[in-house]
Structures are given as C-alpha cells and as structure tokens.
C-alpha positions in Angstrom: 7.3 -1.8 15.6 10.5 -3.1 17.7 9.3 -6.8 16.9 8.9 -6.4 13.6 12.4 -4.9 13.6 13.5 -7.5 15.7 12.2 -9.8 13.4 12.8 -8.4 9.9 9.6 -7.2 8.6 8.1 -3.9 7.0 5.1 -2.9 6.1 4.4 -1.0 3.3 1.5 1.2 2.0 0.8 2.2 -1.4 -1.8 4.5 -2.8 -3.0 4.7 -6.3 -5.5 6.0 -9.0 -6.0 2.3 -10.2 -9.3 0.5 -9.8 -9.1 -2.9 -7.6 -9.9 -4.5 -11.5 -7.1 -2.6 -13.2 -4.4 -3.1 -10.0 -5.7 -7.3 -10.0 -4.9 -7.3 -13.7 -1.4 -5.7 -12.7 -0.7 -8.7 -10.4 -2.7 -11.0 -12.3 0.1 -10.6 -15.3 3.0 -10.9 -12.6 1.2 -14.6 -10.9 0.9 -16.2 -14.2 3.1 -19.1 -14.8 2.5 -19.8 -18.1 2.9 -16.0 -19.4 6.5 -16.7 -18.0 8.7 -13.5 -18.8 12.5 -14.0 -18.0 12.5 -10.8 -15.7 9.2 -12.4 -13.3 11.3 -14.4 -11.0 8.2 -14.4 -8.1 5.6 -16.6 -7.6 2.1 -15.6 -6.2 -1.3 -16.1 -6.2 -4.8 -14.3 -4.8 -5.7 -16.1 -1.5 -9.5 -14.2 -1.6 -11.3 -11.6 -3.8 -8.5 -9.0 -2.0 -5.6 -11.2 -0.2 -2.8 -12.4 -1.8 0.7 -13.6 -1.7 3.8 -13.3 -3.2 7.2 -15.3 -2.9 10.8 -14.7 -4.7 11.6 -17.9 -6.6 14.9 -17.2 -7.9 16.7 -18.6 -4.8 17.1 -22.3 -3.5 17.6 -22.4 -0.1 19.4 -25.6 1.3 18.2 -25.6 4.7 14.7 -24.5 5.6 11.3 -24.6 7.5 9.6 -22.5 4.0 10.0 -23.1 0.4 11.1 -19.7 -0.5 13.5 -17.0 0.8 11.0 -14.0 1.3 7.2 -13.5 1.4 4.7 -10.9 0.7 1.3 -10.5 1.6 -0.7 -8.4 0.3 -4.2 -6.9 1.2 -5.7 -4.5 -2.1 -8.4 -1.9 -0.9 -11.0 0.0 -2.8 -11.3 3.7 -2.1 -13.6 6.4 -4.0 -10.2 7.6 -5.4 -8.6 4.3 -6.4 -7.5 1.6 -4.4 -4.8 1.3 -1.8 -2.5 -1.6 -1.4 -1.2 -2.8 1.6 2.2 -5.0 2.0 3.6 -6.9 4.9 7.3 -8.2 3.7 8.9 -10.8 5.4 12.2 -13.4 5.6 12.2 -16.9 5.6 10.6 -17.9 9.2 14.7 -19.6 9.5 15.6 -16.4 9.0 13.5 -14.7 11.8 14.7 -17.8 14.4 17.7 -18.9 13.4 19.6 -15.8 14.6 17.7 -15.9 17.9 18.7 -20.1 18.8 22.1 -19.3 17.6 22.6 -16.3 19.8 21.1 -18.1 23.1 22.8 -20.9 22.3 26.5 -19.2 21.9 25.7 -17.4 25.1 24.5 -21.0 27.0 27.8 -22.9 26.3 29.6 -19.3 27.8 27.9 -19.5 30.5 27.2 -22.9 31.7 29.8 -25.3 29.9 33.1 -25.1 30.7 35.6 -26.4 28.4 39.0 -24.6 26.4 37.7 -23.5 23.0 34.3 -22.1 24.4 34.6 -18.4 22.8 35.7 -19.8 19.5 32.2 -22.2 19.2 30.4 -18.8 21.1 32.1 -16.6 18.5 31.1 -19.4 15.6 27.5 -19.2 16.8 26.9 -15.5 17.2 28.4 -15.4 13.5 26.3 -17.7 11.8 22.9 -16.0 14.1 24.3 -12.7 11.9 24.9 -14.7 9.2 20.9 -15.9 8.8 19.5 -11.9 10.2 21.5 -10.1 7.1 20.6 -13.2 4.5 16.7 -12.5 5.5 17.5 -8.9 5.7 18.9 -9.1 2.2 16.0 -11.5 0.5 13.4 -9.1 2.3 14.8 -6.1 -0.1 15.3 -8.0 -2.8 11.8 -9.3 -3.0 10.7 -5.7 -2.3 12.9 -4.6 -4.8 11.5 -7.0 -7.5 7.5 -6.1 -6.5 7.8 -2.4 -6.8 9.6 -2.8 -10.0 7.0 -5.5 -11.6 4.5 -3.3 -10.6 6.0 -0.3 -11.6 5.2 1.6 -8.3 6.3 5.1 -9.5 3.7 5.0 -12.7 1.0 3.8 -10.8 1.3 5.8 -7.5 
C-alpha cells in the first residue's frame, strides 16, 4: 500500500447486479471509436474474455515514455449475484519516475557539486519532481472521474 502511494496508484473495487454480458456491453459502448460521442474522451479495449484497458485521450503530453496521461486496467468477475469489477488506476510511468530522478538529482548537486547557485538548480529540481507527482496525481482522478461517470457507477452499483 505505501508503494502504490508512493507511486500514485489506487485500486478500486466495484460490485454490481450486472451480468459479465450486460457490464461488457457497458464498456463495449464506451471503447467504440466509431460510436464516438463528444462526452467519451477515453480510449480502451478488452485485452481477454475479462481484462481490459482503459486510457484518457483528451490530453497530449509533450514529453513522455506512454502515449497517454493515465491508465486503467481493469479485471470484470462473474459472481452468483452479478459481477465484480476490479480497477487498478495509474499515471503516466513519467509521472511515477520523473519526481523520483528529479528529487535525487536536486539532492546530488547539494551534496556533491559545489558551485554558487546550487539551492536555486536544487530548489528548480525538487519543483519540477512536484510538478510531474501532482500532474499524475491529477490525470489519475480525472480518468477515474471520467470511468465512473461513463459507467454510471451509482446506477449500476
């Protein structure tokens, strides 16, 4: 649980009365590029019968190891009573190492370069390693944000 603090990620569990057919339909609708509906800004597709993955594709990122800001993946589960859905949300892997190369790095040129403007490129660096954790932090929740409304979690939990 610290890691995936650490680096940015939640998992989520939903429960509901829908059948793995009715709840694939659900996503199905969502993951269609051609039924494009202005308010579906998320692309996504089933990886396997259950697996599948989502990605918010309403923001261009200028500089990055992934094509997309956040990322879902999602695991669907049959149960007697419905079906159970299962979500690990996550930044942009630049997100998740970024802050970390920034921070070591700001603290390397305190502690082993010496020259006059040191704390002001330390300072630079540990603000830009914030910079990246709160821009995942923030594309993690929007993405979230966007899912549960598509899906329309409160109707179907």
């Amino acid at each position: 649980m610290l890691l995936d603090l650490i680096l940015n990620v939640e998992h989520l569990e939903y429960k509901t009365k829908l059948t793995y057919e009715e709840l694939k339909k659900i996503l199905d609708k969502i993951f269609n590029p051609w039924a494009f509906n202005s308010k579906y800004f998320v692309t996504g597709d089933f990886k396997n019968k259950y697996q599948f993955k989502v990605a918010d594709n309403s923001i261009i990122l200028p500089i990055s190891f992934e094509e997309y800001p956040a990322y879902i993946k999602g695991e669907i589960k049959e149960t007697d009573n419905g079906s159970i859905l299962n979500l690990r949300i996550r930044p942009n892997i630049s997100d998740q190492i970024i802050p970390f190369i920034s921070l070591f790095s700001g603290l390397f040129i305190i502690f082993v370069d010496d020259f006059e403007d040191r704390y002001i490129v330390f300072a630079v660096c540990i603000l830009f390693g914030i910079f990246a954790y709160v821009f995942g932090f923030l594309a993690r929740k929007k993405l979230k944000k966007k899912f549960e409304r598509y899906l329309d979690i409160k109707n179907i939990c």
